[in-house]
N, C-alpha and C positions, 0 to 999 in steps of 0.2 A: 456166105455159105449157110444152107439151112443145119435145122438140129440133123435130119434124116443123113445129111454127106457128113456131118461133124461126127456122130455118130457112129457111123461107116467108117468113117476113116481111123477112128479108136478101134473098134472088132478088126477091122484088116491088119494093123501095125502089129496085133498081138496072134492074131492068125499066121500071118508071116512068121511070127515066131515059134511059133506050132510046125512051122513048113509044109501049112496051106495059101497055097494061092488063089485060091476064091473069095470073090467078092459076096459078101449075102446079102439077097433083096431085102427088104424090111421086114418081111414078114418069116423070113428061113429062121429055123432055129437057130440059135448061137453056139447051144453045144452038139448038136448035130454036122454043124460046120468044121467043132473040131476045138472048142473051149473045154477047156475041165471046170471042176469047182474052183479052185485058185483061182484061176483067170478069171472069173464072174467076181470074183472079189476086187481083183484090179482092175476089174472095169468099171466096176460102181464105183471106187475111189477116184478113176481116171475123169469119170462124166462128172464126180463133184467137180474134181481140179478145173475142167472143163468151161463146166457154166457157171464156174460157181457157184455152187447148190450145197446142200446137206440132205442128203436123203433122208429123211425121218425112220425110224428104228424099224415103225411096222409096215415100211413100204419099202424092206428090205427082202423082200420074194422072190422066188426060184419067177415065177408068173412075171413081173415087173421086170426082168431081164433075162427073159427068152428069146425076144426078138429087138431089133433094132427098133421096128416101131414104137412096140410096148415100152422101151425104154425113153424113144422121144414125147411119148405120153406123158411117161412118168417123169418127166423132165416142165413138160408144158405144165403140170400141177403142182409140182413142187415151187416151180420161179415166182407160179401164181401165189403160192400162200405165205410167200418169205414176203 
Protein backbone atom coordinates (compact mmCIF):
# COMPACT_ATOMS: atom_id res chain seq x y z
CA UNK A 1 0.00 0.00 0.00
CA UNK A 2 1.45 3.35 -0.98
CA UNK A 3 1.79 6.53 1.67
CA UNK A 4 -1.05 8.20 -0.66
CA UNK A 5 -3.90 4.95 0.21
CA UNK A 6 -2.18 4.77 3.88
CA UNK A 7 -2.90 8.07 4.22
CA UNK A 8 -6.46 8.00 2.77
CA UNK A 9 -7.36 5.38 4.61
CA UNK A 10 -6.40 7.60 8.19
CA UNK A 11 -8.64 10.84 6.77
CA UNK A 12 -11.44 8.39 5.71
CA UNK A 13 -11.73 6.32 9.30
CA UNK A 14 -11.92 9.82 10.90
CA UNK A 15 -14.09 11.23 8.41
CA UNK A 16 -16.39 8.46 8.94
CA UNK A 17 -16.53 9.69 12.25
CA UNK A 18 -17.45 13.02 11.43
CA UNK A 19 -20.40 11.17 9.21
CA UNK A 20 -18.68 11.84 6.05
CA UNK A 21 -18.56 9.41 3.62
CA UNK A 22 -16.21 10.76 1.01
CA UNK A 23 -13.20 9.72 -0.04
CA UNK A 24 -10.64 12.87 -0.71
CA UNK A 25 -8.36 13.01 -3.75
CA UNK A 26 -4.94 14.04 -2.59
CA UNK A 27 -5.09 17.13 -3.19
CA UNK A 28 -9.01 18.04 -1.46
CA UNK A 29 -8.80 19.91 1.47
CA UNK A 30 -8.93 17.82 4.61
CA UNK A 31 -10.88 20.46 6.52
CA UNK A 32 -12.96 21.27 3.77
CA UNK A 33 -14.05 17.47 3.66
CA UNK A 34 -15.10 18.00 6.97
CA UNK A 35 -12.00 17.73 9.71
CA UNK A 36 -11.91 20.33 12.46
CA UNK A 37 -8.79 21.48 14.32
CA UNK A 38 -8.90 18.32 16.85
CA UNK A 39 -8.92 16.03 14.22
CA UNK A 40 -5.67 17.64 12.38
CA UNK A 41 -4.12 16.91 15.64
CA UNK A 42 -5.13 13.19 15.54
CA UNK A 43 -4.06 12.92 12.46
CA UNK A 44 -0.67 13.99 12.74
CA UNK A 45 -0.42 11.74 15.83
CA UNK A 46 -2.02 8.94 13.80
CA UNK A 47 0.63 9.36 10.63
CA UNK A 48 3.49 9.22 13.35
CA UNK A 49 2.05 5.98 14.84
CA UNK A 50 1.79 5.17 11.08
CA UNK A 51 5.19 5.43 9.76
CA UNK A 52 6.71 5.80 12.39
CA UNK A 53 7.87 9.17 12.25
CA UNK A 54 8.11 12.25 14.60
CA UNK A 55 7.04 15.08 12.93
CA UNK A 56 9.55 17.88 13.96
CA UNK A 57 7.95 20.96 15.85
CA UNK A 58 8.27 23.35 12.92
CA UNK A 59 6.73 21.21 10.25
CA UNK A 60 3.90 21.12 12.36
CA UNK A 61 1.54 23.47 9.96
CA UNK A 62 -2.00 24.22 9.10
CA UNK A 63 0.05 23.89 5.16
CA UNK A 64 1.68 20.33 5.86
CA UNK A 65 -1.75 18.81 6.56
CA UNK A 66 -4.19 20.31 4.30
CA UNK A 67 -4.10 17.81 2.03
CA UNK A 68 -3.38 14.11 1.78
CA UNK A 69 -0.59 14.79 -0.58
CA UNK A 70 1.07 17.57 1.39
CA UNK A 71 1.01 15.18 4.08
CA UNK A 72 2.64 12.30 2.10
CA UNK A 73 5.42 14.91 1.31
CA UNK A 74 5.82 15.72 4.55
CA UNK A 75 6.03 12.07 5.40
CA UNK A 76 8.72 11.38 2.39
CA UNK A 77 11.05 14.19 4.19
CA UNK A 78 10.68 13.52 7.46
CA UNK A 79 11.62 9.23 6.85
CA UNK A 80 14.40 11.01 4.83
CA UNK A 81 15.95 12.81 7.67
CA UNK A 82 15.52 10.33 10.68
Amino acid sequence: MSSIERITAIAVRMLVKRGVNTIPAAGDNLRDAGLTSLDMVNLMLAIEGEFDIEVPQSAMTPENFDTVAAIANLVSVTAKAA
